[in-house]
C-alpha positions as semicolon CSV with decimal commas, in nm:
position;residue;x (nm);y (nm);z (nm)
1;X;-0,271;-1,770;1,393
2;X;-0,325;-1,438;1,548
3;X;0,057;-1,366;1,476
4;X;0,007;-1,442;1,121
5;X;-0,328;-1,224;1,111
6;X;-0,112;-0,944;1,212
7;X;0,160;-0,959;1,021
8;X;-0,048;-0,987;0,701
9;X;-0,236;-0,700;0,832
10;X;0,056;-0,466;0,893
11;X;0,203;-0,599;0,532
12;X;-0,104;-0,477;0,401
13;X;-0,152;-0,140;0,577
14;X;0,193;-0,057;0,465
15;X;0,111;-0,149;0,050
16;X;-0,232;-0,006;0,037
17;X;-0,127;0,201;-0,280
18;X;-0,339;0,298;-0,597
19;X;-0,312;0,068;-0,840
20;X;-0,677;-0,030;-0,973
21;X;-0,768;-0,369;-1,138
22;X;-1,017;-0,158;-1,361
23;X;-1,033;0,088;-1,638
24;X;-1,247;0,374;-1,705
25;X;-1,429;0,361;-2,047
26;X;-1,640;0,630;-2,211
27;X;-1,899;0,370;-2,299
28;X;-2,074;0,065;-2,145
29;X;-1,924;-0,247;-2,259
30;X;-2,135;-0,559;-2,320
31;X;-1,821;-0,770;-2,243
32;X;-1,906;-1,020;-1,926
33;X;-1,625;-1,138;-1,741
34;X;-1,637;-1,430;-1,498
35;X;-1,422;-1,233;-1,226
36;X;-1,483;-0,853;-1,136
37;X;-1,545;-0,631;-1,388
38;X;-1,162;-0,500;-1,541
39;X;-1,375;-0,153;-1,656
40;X;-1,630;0,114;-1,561
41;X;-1,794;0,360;-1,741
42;X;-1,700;0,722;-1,691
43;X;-2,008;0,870;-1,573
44;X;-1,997;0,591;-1,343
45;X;-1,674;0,646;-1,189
46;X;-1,763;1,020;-1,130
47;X;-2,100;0,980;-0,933
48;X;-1,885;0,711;-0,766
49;X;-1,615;0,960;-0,643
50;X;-1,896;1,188;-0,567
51;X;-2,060;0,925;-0,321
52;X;-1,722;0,897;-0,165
53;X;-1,671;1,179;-0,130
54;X;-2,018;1,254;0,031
55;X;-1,968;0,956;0,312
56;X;-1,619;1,079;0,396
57;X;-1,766;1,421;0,499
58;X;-2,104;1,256;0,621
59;X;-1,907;1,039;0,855
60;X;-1,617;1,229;0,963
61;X;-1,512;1,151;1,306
62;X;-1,745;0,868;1,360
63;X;-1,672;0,509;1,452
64;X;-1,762;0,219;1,314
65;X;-2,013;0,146;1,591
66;X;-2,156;0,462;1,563
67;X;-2,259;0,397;1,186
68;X;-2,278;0,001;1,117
69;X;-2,546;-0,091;1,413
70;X;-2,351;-0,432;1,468
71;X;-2,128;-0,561;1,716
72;X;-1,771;-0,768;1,762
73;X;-1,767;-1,150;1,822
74;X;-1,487;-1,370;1,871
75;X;-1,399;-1,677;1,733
76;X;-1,166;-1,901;1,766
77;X;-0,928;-1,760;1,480
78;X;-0,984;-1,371;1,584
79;X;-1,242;-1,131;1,596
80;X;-1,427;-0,949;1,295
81;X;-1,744;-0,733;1,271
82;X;-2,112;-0,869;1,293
83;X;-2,412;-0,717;1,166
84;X;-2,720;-0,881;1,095
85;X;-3,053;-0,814;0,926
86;X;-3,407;-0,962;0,916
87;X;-3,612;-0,925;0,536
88;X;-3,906;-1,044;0,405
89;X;-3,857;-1,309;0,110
90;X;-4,069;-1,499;-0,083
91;X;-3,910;-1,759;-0,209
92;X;-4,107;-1,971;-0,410
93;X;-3,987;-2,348;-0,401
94;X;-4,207;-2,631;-0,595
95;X;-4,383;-2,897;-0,493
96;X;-4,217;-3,184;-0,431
97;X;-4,434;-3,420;-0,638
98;X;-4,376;-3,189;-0,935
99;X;-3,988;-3,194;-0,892
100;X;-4,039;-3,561;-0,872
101;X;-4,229;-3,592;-1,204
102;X;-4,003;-3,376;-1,408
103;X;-3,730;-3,557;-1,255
104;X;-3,805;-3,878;-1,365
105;X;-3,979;-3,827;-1,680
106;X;-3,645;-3,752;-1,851
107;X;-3,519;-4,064;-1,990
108;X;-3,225;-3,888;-2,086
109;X;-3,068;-3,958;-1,711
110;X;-3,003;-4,307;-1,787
111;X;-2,709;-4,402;-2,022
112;X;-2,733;-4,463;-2,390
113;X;-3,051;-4,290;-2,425
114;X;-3,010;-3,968;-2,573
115;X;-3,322;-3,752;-2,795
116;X;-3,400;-4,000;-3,055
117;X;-3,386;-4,272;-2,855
118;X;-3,620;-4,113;-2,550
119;X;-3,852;-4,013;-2,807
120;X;-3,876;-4,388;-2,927
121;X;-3,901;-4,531;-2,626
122;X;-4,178;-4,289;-2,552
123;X;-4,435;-4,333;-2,836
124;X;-4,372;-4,727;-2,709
125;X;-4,530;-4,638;-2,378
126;X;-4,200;-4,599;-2,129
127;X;-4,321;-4,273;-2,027
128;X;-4,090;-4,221;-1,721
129;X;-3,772;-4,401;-1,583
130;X;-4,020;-4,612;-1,337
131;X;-4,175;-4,755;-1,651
132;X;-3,791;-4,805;-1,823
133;X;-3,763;-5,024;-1,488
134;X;-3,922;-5,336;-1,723
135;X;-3,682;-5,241;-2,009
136;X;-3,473;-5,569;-2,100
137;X;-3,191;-5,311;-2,261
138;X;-3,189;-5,009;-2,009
139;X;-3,401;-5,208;-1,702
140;X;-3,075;-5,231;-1,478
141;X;-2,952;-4,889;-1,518
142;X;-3,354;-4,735;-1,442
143;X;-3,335;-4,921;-1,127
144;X;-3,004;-4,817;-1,017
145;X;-3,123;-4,443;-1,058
146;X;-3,439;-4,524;-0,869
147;X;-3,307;-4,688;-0,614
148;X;-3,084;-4,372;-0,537
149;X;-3,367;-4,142;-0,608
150;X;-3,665;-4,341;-0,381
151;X;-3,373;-4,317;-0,097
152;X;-3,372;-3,979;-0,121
153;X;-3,023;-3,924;-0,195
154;X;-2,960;-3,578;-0,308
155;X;-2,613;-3,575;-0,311
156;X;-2,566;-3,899;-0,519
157;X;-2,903;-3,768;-0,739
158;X;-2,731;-3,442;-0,810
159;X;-2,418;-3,628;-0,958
160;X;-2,597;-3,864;-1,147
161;X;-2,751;-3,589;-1,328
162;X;-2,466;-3,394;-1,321
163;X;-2,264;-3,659;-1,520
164;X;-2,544;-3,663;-1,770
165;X;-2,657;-3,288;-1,793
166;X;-2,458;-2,918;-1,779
167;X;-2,428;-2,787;-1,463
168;X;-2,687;-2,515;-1,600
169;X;-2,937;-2,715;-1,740
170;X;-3,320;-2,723;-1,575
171;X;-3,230;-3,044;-1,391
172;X;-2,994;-2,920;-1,167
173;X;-3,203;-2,678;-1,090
174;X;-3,479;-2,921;-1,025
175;X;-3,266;-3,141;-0,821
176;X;-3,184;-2,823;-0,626
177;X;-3,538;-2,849;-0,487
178;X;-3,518;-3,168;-0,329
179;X;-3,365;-2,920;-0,015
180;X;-3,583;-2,791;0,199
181;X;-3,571;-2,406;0,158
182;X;-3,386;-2,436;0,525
183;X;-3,055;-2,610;0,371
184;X;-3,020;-2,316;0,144
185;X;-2,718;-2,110;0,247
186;X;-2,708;-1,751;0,000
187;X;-2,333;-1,661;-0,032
188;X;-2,184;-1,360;-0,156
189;X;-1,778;-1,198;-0,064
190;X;-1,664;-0,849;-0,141
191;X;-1,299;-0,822;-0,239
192;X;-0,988;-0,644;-0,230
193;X;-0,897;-0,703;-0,558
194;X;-0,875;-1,036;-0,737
195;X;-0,768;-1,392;-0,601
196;X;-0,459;-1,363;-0,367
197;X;-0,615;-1,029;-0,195
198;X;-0,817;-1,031;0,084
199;X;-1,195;-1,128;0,190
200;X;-1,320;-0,828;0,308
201;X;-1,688;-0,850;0,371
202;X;-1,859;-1,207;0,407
203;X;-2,290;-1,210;0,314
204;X;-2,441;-1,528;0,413
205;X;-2,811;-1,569;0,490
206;X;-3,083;-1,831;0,522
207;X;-3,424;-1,874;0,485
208;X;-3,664;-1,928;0,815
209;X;-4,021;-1,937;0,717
210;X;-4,105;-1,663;0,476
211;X;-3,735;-1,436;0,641
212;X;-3,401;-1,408;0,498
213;X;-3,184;-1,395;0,770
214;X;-2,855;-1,215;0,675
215;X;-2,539;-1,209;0,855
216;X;-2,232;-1,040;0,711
217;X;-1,876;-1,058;0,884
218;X;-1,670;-0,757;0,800
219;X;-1,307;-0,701;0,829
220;X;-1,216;-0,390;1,030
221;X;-0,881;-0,459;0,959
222;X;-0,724;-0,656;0,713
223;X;-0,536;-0,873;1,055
224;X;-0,927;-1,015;1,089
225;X;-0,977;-1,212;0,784
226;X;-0,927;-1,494;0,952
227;X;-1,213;-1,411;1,219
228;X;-1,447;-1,366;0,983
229;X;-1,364;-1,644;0,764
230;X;-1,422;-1,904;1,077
231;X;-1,759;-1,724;1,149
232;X;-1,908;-1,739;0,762
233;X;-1,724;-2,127;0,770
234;X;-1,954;-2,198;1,112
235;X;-2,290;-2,180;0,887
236;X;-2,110;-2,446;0,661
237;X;-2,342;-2,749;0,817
238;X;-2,337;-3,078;0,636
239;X;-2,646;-3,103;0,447
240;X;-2,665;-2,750;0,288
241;X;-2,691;-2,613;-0,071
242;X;-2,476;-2,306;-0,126
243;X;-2,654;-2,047;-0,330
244;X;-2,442;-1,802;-0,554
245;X;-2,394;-1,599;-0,800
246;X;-2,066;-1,707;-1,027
247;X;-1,954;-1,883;-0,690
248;X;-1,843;-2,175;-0,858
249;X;-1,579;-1,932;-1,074
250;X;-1,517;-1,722;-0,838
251;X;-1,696;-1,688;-0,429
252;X;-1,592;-2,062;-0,374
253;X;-1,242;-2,096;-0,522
254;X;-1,164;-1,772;-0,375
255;X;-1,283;-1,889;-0,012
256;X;-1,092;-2,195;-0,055
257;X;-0,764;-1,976;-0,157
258;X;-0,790;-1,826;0,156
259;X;-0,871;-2,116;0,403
260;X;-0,567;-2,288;0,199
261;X;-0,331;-1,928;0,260
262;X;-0,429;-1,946;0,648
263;X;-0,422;-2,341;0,659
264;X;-0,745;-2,359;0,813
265;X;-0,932;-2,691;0,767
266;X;-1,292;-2,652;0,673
267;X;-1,494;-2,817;0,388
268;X;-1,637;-2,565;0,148
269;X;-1,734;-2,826;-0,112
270;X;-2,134;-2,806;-0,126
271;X;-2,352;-2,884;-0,389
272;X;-2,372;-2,486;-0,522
273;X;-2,663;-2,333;-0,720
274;X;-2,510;-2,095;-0,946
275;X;-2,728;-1,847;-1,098
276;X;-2,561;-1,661;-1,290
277;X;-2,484;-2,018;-1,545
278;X;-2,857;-2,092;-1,487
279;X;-2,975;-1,743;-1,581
280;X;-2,754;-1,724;-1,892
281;X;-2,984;-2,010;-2,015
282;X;-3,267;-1,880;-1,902
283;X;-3,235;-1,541;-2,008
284;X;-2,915;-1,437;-2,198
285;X;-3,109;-1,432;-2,553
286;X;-3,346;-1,186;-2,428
287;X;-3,154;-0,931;-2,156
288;X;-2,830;-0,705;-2,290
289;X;-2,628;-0,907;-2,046
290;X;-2,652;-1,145;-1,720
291;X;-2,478;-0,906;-1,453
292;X;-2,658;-0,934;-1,152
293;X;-2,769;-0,547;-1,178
294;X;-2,884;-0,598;-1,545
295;X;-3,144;-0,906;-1,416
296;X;-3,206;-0,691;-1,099
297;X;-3,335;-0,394;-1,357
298;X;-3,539;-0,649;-1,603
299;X;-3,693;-0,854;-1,375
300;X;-3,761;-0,691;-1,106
301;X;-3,739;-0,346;-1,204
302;X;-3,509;-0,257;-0,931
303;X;-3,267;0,098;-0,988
304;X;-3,005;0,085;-0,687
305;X;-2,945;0,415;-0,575
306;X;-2,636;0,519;-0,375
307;X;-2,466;0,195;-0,450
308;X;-2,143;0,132;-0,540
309;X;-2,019;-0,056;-0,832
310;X;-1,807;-0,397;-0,756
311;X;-1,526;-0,249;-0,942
312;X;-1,453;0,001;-0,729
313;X;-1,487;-0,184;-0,380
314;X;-1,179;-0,268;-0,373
315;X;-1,094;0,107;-0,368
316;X;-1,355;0,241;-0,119
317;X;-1,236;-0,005;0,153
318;X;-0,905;0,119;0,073
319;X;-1,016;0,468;0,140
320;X;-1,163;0,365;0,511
321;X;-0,817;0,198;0,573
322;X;-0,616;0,522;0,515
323;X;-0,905;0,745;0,633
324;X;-1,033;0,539;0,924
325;X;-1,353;0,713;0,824
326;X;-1,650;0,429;0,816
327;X;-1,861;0,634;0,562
328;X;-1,723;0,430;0,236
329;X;-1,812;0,126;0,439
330;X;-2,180;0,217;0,417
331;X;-2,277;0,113;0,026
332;X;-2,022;-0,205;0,066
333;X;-2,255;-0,320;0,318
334;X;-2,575;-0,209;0,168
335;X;-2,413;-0,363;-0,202
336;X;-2,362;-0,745;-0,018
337;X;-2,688;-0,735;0,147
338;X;-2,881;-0,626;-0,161
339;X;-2,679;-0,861;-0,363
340;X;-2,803;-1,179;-0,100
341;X;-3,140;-1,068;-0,155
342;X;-3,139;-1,061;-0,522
343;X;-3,003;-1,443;-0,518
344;X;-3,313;-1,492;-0,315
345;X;-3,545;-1,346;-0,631
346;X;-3,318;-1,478;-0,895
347;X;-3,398;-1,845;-0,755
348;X;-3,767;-1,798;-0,730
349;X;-3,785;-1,637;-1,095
350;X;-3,611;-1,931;-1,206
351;X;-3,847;-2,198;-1,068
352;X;-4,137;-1,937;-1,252
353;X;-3,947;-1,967;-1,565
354;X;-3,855;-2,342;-1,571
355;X;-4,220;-2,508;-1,419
């Protein structure tokens, strides 16, 4: 493996070129795409260049350990970059007796029974699908989902409702909450480019009382992609939910590219809470768009400063390659961790919004 890992990486030093997956536009587009964003708005672009430019003068001559306060680990499948954060979170998670209630007082979850029907069967006193238990028509199918429900199954509880609702609607959400705020793994990659390009920055963090813990795994090279995917893989447990923003278009099926293009075997498949489909519901009537900066602005009245845009990561890692010069290095990192902690906010508004 550590053959392959440099060969790729030498392939890649040599074609580092400037070709950009973006254009520059005089005007802020409204357009959302599922992938990285294919434009950027001129003013944009210049402040972006300025930053740059700033970092590459800021940082001249330094190392990497003399600006990311981190360290190098080894795996099994290579080295990569470590640096890791403590922040104060509050993420709000609902009682379980409330999940519970809403849960089960949507007759809609067992088959046949759609609005009309539920609102029948209502005003005739089956309130919940405990009291659709006695049914004589829908009886068997009300046990079957309580007897996977009282058992506490939340994999089998998520695809039941998952065959019956959109992966956005409040259910899924709900059934999210059956976790304990513990199993909830916050993902988010920075990219070379799009799919077929490499991982170049991994965010993953957890919650621990009322702390995010974030770890992100960073490529120094491109030959340590693989050492970084096996230490973001190692917080894969069994019994998590994956928290992400447009992970299930784009994070997860980009992770699994690459475990597939290294032929490393690691399951990746995890229930995933994707906000941006759940805050397109939520909010997309009353916000200009659902990026995750646009939310970050309106709900929380958050301005980053000094950041730089996901459009043009891609080109700023490029720059450190042919520079060696860590400075563009700096707002990648700072853009993944702020990014993990606004996935953290984005779930607790939703709860706010939904219960």
């Amino acid at each position: 493996m550590g053959k392959i890992s440099d060969r790729i990486g030498r392939r890649w030093r040599e074609s580092v070129d400037k070709v950009k997956e973006y254009e520059i536009t005089k005007e802020d587009k409204v357009i959302e795409t599922e992938f990285i964003p294919s434009y950027i708005v001129d003013f944009e672009y210049r402040e972006a260049q300025k930053l740059k430019q700033k970092l590459l003068e800021r940082y001249r001559g330094k190392d990497i350990e003399d600006v990311l306060n981190g360290e190098v680990i080894r795996t099994k499948m290579g080295a990569c970059y470590h640096l890791s954060y403590h922040d104060e979170v509050d993420l709000t998670k609902p009682d379980p007796e409330e999940i519970r209630r809403r849960i089960l007082s949507d007759l809609k979850l067992i088959y046949g029974i759609r609005e009309v029907t539920e609102r029948r069967l209502k005003e005739e006193g089956y309130k919940t699908i405990e009291d659709l238990a006695e049914h004589p028509r829908f009886g068997n199918k009300a046990k079957e989902f309580l007897n996977i429900f009282n058992k506490y199954d939340i994999c089998n509880i998520i695809d039941w409702i998952g065959q019956r609702c959109p992966k956005s609607h409040p259910l899924m959400l709900y059934a999210s909450g059956l976790y304990d705020k513990e199993d909830f793994v916050f993902l988010d990659i920075e990219t070379l480019g799009l799919f077929t390009r490499p991982i170049i920055l991994f965010g993953i963090a957890h919650i621990s009382e009322d702390r995010m813990l974030i770890n992100q795994y960073l490529l120094r090279d491109i030959s340590e992609e693989t050492g970084a995917l096996a230490a973001t893989l190692s917080h894969f447990r069994e019994n998590i939910a994956l928290v992400t923003f447009n992970g299930r278009t784009f994070d997860i099926p980009y992770m699994r590219e690459r475990v597939a293009y290294y032929r490393m075997r690691a399951d990746i498949e995890k229930f995933n809470v994707d906000l941006l489909h759940f805050s397109r519901r939520a909010w997309k009537e009353r916000l200009p768009n659902c990026r995750l900066t646009t939310l970050e602005k309106y709900l929380f009245g958050l301005k980053r400063r000094g950041d730089v845009p996901n459009t043009l990561v891609p080109e700023f890692y490029e720059t450190y390659l042919i520079t060696k010069n860590p400075g563009p290095l700096v707002p990648i990192i700072e853009h993944n961790k702020q990014d993990l902690i606004t996935l953290a906010n984005i779930f607790s508004r939703l709860w706010e919004e939904w219960l």
